[in-house]
ZABAKE-138375 format. One record per residue: x, y, z of N, C-alpha, C in turn. Coordinates in nm, 3 decimals, decimal comma. Each point is the difference from the previous one (the first is absolute). Example, Ala and Ser with C-alpha at 12.3 -4.5 7.8 and 13.67 -1.06 7.14 Angstrom:
<volos>
+---------+---------+---------+---------+---------+---------+---------+---------+---------+
!    n.px !    n.py !    n.pz !   ca.px !   ca.py !   ca.pz !    c.px !    c.py !    c.pz !
+---------+---------+---------+---------+---------+---------+---------+---------+---------+
!   1,319 !  -0,569 !   0,780 !  -0,089 !   0,119 !   0,000 !   0,090 !   0,120 !   0,000 !
!  -0,035 !   0,105 !  -0,072 !   0,082 !   0,119 !   0,006 !  -0,077 !   0,109 !   0,073 !
+---------+---------+---------+---------+---------+---------+---------+---------+---------+
</volos>
This chain:
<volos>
+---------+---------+---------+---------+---------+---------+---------+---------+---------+
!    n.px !    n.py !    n.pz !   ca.px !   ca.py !   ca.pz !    c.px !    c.py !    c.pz !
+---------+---------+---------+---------+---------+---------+---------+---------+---------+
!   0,085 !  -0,118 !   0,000 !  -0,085 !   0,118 !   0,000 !   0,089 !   0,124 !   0,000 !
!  -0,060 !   0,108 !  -0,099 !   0,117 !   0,100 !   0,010 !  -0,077 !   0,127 !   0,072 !
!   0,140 !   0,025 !   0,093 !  -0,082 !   0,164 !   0,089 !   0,088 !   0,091 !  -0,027 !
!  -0,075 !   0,133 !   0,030 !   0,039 !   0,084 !  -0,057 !  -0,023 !   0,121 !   0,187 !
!   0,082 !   0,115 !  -0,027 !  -0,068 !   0,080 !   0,134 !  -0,080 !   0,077 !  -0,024 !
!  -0,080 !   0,073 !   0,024 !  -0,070 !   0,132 !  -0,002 !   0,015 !   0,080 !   0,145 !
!  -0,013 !   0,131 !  -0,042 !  -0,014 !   0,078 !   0,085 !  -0,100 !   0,125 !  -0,005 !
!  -0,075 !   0,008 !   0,114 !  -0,133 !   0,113 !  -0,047 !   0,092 !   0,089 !   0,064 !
!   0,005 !   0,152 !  -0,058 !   0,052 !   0,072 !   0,098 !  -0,080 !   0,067 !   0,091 !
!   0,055 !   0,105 !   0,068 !  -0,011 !   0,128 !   0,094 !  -0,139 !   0,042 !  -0,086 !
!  -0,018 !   0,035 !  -0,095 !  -0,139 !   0,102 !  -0,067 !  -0,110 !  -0,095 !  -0,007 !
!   0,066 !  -0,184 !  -0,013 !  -0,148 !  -0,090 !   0,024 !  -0,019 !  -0,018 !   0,124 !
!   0,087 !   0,018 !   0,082 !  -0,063 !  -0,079 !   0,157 !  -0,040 !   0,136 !   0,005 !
!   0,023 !   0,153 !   0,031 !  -0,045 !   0,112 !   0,033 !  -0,158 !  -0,006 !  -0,023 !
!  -0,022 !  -0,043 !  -0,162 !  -0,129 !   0,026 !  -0,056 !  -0,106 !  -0,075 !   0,008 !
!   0,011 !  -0,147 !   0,091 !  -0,003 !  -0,134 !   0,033 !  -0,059 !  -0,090 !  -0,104 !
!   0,108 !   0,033 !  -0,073 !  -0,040 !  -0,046 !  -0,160 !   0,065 !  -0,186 !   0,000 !
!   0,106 !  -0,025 !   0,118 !   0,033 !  -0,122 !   0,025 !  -0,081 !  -0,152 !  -0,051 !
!  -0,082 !   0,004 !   0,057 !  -0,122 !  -0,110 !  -0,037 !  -0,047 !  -0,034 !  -0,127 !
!  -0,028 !   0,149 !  -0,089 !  -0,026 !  -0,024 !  -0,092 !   0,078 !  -0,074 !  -0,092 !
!   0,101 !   0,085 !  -0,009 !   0,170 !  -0,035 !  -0,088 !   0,013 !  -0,158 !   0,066 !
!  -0,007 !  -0,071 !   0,092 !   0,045 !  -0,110 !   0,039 !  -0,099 !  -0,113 !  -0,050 !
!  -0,129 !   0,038 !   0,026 !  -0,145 !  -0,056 !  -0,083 !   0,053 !  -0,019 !  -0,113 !
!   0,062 !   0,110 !  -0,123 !  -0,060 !  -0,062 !  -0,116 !   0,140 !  -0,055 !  -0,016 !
!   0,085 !  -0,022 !   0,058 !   0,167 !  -0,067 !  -0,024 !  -0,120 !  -0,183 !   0,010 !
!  -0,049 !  -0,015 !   0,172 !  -0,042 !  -0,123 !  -0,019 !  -0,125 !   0,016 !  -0,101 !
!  -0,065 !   0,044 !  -0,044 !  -0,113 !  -0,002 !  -0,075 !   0,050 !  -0,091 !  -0,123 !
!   0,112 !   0,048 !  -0,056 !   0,094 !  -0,044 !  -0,133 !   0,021 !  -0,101 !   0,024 !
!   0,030 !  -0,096 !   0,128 !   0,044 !  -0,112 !   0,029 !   0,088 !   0,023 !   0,077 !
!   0,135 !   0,062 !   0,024 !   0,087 !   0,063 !   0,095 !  -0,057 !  -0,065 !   0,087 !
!   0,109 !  -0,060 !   0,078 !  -0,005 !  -0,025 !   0,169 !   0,115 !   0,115 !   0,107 !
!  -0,058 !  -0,013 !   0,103 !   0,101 !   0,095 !   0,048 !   0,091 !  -0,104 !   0,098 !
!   0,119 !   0,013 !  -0,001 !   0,093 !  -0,118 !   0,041 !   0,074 !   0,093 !   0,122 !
!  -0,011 !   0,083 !   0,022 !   0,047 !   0,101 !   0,150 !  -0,031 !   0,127 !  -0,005 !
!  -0,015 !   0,086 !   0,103 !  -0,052 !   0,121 !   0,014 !   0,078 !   0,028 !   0,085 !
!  -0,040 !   0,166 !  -0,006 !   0,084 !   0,039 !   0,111 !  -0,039 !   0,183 !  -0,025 !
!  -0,037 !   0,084 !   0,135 !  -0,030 !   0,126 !   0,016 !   0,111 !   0,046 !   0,076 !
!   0,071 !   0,106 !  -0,051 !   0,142 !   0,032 !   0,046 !   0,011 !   0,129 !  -0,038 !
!   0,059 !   0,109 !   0,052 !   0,034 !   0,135 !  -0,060 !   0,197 !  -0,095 !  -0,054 !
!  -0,013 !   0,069 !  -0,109 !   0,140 !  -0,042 !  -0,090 !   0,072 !   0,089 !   0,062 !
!   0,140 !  -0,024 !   0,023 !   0,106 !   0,114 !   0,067 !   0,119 !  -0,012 !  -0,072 !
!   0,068 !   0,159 !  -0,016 !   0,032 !   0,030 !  -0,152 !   0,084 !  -0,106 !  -0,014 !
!   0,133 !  -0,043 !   0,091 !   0,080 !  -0,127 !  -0,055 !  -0,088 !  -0,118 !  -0,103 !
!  -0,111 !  -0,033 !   0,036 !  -0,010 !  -0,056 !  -0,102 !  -0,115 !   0,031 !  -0,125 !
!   0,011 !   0,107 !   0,018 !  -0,078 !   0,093 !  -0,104 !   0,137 !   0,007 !  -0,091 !
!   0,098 !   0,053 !   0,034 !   0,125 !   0,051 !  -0,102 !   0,007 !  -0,140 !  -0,044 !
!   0,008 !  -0,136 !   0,099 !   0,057 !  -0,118 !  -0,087 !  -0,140 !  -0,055 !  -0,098 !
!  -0,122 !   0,014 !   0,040 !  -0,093 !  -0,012 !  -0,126 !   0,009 !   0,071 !  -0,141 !
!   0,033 !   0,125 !   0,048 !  -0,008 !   0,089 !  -0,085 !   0,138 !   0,034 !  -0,076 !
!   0,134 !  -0,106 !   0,012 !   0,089 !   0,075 !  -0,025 !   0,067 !   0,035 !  -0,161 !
!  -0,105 !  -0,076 !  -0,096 !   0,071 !   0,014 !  -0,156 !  -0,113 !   0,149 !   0,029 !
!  -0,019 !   0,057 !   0,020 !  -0,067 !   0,128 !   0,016 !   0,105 !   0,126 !   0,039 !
!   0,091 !  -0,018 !   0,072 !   0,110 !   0,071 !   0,081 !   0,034 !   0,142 !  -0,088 !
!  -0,028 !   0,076 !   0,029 !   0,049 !   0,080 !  -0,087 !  -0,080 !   0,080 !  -0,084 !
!  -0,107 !  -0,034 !  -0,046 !  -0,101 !   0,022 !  -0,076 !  -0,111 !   0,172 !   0,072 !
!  -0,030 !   0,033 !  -0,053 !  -0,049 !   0,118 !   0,048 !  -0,143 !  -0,001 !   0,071 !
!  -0,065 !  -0,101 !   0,012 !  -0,139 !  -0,065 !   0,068 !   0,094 !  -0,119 !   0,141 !
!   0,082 !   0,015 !  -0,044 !   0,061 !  -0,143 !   0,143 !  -0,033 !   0,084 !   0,122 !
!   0,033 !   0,107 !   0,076 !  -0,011 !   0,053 !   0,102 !  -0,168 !  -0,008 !   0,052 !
!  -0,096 !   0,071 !  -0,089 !  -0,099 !   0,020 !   0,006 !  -0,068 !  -0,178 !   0,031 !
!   0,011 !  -0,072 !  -0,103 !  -0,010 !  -0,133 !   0,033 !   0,058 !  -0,065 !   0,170 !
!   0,095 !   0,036 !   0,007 !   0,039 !  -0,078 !   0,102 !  -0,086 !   0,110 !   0,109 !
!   0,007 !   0,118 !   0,006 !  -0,097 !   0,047 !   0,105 !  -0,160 !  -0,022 !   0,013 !
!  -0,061 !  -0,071 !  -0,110 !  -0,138 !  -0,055 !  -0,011 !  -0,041 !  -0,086 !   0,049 !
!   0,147 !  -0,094 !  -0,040 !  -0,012 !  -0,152 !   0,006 !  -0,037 !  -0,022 !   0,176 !
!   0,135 !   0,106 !   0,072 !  -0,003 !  -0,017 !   0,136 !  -0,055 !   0,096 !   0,105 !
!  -0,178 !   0,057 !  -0,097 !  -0,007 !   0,108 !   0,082 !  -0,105 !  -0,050 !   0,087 !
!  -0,019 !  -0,145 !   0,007 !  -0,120 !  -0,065 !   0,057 !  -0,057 !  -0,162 !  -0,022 !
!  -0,060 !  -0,115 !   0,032 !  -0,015 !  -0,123 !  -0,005 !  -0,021 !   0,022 !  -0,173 !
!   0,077 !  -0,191 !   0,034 !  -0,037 !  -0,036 !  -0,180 !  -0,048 !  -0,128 !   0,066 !
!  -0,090 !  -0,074 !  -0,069 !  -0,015 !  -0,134 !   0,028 !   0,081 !  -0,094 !  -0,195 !
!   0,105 !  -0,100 !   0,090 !   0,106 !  -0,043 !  -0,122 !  -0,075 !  -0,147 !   0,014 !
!  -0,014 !  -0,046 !  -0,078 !  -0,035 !  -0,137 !  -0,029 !   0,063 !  -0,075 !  -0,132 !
!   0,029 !  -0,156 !   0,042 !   0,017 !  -0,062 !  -0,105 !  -0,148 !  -0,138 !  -0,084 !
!   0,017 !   0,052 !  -0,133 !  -0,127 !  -0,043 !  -0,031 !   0,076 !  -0,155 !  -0,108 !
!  -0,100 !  -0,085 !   0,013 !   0,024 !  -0,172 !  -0,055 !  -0,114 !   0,071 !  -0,123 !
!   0,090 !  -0,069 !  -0,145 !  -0,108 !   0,021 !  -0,075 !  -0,035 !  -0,144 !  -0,067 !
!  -0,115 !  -0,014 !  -0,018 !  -0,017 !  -0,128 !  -0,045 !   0,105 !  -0,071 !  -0,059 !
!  -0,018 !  -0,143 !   0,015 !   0,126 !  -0,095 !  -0,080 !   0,016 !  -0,004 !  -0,134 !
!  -0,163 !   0,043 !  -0,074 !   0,025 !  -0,009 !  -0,123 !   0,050 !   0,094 !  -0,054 !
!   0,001 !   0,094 !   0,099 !   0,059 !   0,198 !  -0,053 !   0,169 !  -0,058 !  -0,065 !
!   0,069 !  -0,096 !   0,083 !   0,174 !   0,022 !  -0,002 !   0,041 !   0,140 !   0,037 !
!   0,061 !   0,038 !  -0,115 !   0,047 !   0,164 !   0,053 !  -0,055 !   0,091 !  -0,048 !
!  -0,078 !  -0,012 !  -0,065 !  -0,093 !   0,078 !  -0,003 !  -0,083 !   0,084 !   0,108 !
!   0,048 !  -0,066 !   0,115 !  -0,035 !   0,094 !   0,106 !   0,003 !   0,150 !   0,048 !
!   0,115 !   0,001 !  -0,116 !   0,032 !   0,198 !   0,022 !  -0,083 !   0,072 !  -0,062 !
!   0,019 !  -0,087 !  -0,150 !  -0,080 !   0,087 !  -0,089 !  -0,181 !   0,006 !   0,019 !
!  -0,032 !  -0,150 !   0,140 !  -0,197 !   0,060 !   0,024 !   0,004 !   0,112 !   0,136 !
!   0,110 !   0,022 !   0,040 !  -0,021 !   0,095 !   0,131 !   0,056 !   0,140 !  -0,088 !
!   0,060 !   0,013 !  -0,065 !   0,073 !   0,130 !  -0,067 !  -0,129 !   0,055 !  -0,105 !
!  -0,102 !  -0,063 !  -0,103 !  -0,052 !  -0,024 !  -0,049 !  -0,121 !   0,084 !   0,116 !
!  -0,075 !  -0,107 !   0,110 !  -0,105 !   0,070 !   0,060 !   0,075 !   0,126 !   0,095 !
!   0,169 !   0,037 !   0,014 !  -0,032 !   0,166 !   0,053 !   0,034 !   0,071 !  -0,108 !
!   0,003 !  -0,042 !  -0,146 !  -0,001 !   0,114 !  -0,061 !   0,117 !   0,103 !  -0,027 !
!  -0,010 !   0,117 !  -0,119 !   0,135 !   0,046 !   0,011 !   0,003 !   0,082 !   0,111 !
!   0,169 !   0,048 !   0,045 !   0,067 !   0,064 !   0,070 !  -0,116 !   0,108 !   0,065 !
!  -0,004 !   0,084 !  -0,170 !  -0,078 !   0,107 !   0,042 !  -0,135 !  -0,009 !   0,005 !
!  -0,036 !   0,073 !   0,090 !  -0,205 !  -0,047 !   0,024 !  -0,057 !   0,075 !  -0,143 !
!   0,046 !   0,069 !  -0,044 !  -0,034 !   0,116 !  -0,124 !   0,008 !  -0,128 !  -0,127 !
!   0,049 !  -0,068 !  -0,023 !   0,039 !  -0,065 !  -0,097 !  -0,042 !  -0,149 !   0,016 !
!  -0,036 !  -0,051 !   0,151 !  -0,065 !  -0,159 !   0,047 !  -0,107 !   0,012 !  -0,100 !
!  -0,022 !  -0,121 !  -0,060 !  -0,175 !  -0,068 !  -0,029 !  -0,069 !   0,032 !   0,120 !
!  -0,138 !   0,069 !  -0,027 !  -0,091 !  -0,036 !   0,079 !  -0,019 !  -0,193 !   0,063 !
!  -0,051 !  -0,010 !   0,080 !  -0,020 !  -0,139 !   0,095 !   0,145 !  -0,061 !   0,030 !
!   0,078 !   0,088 !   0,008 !   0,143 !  -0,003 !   0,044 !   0,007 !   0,008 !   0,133 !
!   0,072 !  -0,042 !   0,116 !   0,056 !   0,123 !   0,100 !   0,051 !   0,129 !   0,016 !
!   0,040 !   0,020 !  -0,114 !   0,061 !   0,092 !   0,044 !  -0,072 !   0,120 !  -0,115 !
!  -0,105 !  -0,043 !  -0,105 !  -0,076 !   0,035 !  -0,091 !  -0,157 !   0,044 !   0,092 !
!   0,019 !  -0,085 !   0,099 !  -0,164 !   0,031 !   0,049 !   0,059 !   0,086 !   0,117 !
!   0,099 !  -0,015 !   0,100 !   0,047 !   0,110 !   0,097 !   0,088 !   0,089 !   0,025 !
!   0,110 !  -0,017 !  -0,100 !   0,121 !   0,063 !  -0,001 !  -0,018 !   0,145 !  -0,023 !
!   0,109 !   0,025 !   0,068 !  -0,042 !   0,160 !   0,024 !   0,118 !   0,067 !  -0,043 !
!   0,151 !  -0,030 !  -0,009 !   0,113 !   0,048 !  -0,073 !   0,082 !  -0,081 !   0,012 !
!   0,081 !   0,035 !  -0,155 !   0,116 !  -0,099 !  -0,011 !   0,088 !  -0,063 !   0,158 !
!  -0,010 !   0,099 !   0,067 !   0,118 !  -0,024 !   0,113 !  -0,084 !  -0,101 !   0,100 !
!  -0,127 !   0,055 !   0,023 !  -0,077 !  -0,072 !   0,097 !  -0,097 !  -0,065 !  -0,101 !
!   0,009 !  -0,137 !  -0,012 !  -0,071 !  -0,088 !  -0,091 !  -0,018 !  -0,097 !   0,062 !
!  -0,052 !  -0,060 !   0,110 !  -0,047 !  -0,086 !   0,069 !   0,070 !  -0,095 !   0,059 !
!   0,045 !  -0,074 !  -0,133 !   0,080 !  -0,141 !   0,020 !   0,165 !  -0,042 !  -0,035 !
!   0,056 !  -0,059 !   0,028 !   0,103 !  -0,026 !  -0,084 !  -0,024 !  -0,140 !  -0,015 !
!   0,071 !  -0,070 !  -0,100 !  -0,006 !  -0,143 !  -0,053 !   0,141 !  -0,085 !  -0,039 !
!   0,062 !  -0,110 !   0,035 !   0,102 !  -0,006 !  -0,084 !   0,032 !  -0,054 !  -0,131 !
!   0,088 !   0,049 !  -0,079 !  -0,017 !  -0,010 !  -0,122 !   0,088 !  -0,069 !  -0,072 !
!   0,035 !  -0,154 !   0,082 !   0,074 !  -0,125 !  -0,051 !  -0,005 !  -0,053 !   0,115 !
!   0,092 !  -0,151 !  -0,039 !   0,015 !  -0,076 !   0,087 !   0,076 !   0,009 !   0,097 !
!   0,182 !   0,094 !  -0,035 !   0,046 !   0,019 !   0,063 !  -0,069 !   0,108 !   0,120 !
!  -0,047 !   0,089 !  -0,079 !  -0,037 !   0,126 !   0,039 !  -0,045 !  -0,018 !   0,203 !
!  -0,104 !  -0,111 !  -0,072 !  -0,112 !  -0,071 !   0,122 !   0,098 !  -0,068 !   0,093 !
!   0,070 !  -0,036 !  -0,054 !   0,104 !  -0,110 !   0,100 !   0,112 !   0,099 !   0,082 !
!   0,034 !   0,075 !  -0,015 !   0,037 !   0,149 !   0,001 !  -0,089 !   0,071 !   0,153 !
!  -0,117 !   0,047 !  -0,093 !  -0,082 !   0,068 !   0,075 !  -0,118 !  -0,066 !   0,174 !
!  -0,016 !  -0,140 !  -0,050 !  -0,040 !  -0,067 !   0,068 !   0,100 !  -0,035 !   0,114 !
!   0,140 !  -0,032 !  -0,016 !   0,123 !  -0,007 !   0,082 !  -0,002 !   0,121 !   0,088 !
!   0,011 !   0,120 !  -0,075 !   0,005 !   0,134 !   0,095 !  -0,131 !   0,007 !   0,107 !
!  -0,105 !  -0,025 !  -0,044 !  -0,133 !   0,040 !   0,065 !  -0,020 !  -0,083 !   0,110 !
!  -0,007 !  -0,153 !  -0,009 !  -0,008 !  -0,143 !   0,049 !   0,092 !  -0,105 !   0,067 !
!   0,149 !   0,037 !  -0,065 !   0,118 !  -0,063 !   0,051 !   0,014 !  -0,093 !  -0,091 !
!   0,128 !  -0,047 !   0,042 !   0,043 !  -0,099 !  -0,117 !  -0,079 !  -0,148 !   0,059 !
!  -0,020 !  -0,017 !   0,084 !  -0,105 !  -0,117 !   0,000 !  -0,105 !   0,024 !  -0,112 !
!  -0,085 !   0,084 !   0,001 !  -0,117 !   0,035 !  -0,103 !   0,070 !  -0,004 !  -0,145 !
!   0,082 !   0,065 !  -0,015 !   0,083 !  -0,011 !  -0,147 !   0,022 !  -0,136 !  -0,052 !
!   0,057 !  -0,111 !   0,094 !   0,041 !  -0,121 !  -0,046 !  -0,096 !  -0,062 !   0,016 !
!  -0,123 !  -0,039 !   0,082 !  -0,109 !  -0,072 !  -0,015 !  -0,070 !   0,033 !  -0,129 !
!  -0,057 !   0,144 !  -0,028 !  -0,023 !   0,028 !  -0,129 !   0,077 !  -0,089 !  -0,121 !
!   0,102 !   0,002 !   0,024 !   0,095 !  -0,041 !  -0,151 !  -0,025 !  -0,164 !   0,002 !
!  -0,023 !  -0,071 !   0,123 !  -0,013 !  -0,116 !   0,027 !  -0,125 !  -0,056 !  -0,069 !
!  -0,082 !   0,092 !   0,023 !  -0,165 !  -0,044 !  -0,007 !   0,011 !  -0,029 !  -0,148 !
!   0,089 !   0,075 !  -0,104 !  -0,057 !   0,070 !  -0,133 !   0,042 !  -0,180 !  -0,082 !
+---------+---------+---------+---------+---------+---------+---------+---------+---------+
</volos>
């Protein structure tokens, strides 16, 4: 089974938009394989965020990311998905920018600006194995890789 992480940020738990966004992840089939409600603190905001370093939105980002709870979860996507798992969670939040998402998107039906856009998703295998390690620990990282 392949998982992938998500993360709702600071502007979905604020707006208590949480439930919804997590509904239609399982609605799709998505299982949720760990959770977790945590304010992010910047150390590992800079190491999520770090092919970003430098960039003229990184500051602003990293002060969003950690200006309040995110709930981070890792989601199981069906067996028949394979890896395709990125592309049905990247797919239902839609693009970057809320201006430019499909409507019945996440980030098309709530997004409110490029910077604050609800969710993040990861966007490979490594990516997830990566991101799931930072969020979960490397126990969660290697069971994941085990399961797949």
């Amino acid at each position: 089974m392949s998982q992938t992480l998500v993360i709702c940020k600071p502007d979905a738990v604020e707006r208590g938009l949480v439930g919804e966004i997590m509904g239609r992840f399982e609605r799709k089939g998505l299982t949720i394989a760990a959770l977790g409600h945590r304010r992010i603190d910047r150390e590992t905001a800079e190491r999520h965020y770090a092919e970003h370093a430098g960039k003229p939105f990184y500051e602003p980002l990293l002060e969003f990311i950690t200006r309040s709870p995110s709930v981070v979860m890792v989601l199981d996507g069906p067996a028949d998905a394979g890896d395709d798992v990125f592309a049905v969670v990247r797919t239902l939040m839609g693009a970057t920018n809320p201006a430019t998402a499909a409507p019945g998107t996440i980030r098309g039906d709530y997004g409110i600006s490029p910077t604050e856009n609800l969710v993040h998703g990861s966007d490979s295998e490594s990516s997830a194995e990566r991101e799931i390690a930072l969020f979960f620990g490397a126990v969660a990282a290697s069971n994941s890789k085990a399961d797949r």
